[in-house]
C-alpha positions as CSV (number, residue, x, y, z in Angstrom):
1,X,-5.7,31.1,15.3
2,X,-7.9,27.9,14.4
3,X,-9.1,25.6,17.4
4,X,-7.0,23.5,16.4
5,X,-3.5,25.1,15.5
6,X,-4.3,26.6,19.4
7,X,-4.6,22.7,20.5
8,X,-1.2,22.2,19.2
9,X,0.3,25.2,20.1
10,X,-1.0,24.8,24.0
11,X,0.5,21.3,23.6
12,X,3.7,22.3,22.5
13,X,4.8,25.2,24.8
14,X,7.8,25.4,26.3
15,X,8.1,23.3,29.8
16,X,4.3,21.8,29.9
17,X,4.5,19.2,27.0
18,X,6.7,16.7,24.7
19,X,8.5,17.8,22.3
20,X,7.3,18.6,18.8
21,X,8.9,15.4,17.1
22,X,7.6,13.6,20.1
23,X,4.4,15.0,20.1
24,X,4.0,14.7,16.2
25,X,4.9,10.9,16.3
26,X,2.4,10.4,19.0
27,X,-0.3,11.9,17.1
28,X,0.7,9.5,13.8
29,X,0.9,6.2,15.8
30,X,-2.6,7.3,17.8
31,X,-4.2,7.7,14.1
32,X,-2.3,4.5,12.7
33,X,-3.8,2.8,15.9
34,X,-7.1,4.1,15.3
35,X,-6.9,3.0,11.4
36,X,-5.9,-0.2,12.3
37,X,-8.9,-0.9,14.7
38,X,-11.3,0.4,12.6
39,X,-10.2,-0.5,8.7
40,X,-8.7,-3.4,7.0
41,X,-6.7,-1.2,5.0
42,X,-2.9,-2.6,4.0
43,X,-0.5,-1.5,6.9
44,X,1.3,0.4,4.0
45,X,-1.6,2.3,3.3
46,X,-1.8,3.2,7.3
47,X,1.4,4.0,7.4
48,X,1.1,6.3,4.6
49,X,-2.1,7.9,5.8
50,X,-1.0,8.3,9.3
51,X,2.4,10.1,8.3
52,X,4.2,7.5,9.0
53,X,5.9,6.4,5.6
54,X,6.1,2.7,5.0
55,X,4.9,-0.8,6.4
56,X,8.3,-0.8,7.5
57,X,8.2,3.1,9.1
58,X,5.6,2.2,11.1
59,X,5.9,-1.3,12.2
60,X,9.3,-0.5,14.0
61,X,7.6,2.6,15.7
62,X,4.8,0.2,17.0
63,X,7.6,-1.9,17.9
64,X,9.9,0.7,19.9
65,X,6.6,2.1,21.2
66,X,4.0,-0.8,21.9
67,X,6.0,-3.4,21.3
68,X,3.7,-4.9,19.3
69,X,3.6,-5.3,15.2
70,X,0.9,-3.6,13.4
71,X,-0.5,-6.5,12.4
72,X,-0.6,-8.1,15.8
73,X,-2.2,-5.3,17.3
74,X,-5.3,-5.4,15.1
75,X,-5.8,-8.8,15.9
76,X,-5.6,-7.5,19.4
77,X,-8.0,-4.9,19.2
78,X,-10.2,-7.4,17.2
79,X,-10.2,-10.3,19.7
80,X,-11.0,-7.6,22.0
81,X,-14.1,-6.1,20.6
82,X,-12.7,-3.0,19.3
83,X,-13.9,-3.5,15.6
84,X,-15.6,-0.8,13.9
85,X,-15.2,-1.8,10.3
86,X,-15.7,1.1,8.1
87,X,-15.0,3.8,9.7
88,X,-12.9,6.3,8.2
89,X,-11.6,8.8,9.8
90,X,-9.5,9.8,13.0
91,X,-7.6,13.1,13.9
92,X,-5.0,13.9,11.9
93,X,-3.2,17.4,12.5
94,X,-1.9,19.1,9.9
95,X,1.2,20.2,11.5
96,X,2.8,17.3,11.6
């Protein structure tokens, strides 16, 4: 099994961790969040690289979640230093 397929697995068992839909949609809006501080990629385009689907998708999981929009949260995370324009990357399982 692959460090990482164990990650999830260890995260997902039975009693000690969220559910998989939970955990799953935690692990998109973490990488949306992370695109969004370090990119000034469309919020489609973060939606649709983070596995969440559309602008739309993702701005009401920000909302229900963070209550935030996407696009207010980079501001955010601008005014507040966190810019690293350029970077690319961010984890991203594959099992979800």
């Amino acid at each position: 099994m692959s460090h990482e397929r164990a990650d999830v697995h260890q995260a997902l068992q039975p009693g000690t961790g969220p559910y998989p839909a939970e955990w799953c949609a935690a692990a998109r809006l973490r990488h949306a969040r992370h695109l969004l501080e370090s990119t000034e990629l469309p919020v489609d385009d973060i939606a649709a690289r983070s596995g969440m689907g559309s602008g739309t998708d993702l701005r009401q999981h920000m909302r229900a979640a963070l209550t935030t929009t996407p696009s207010a949260y980079r501001r955010a995370s601008r005014s507040a230093g966190n810019t690293r324009a350029g970077a690319a990357g961010g984890p991203r399982h594959r099992y979800c």
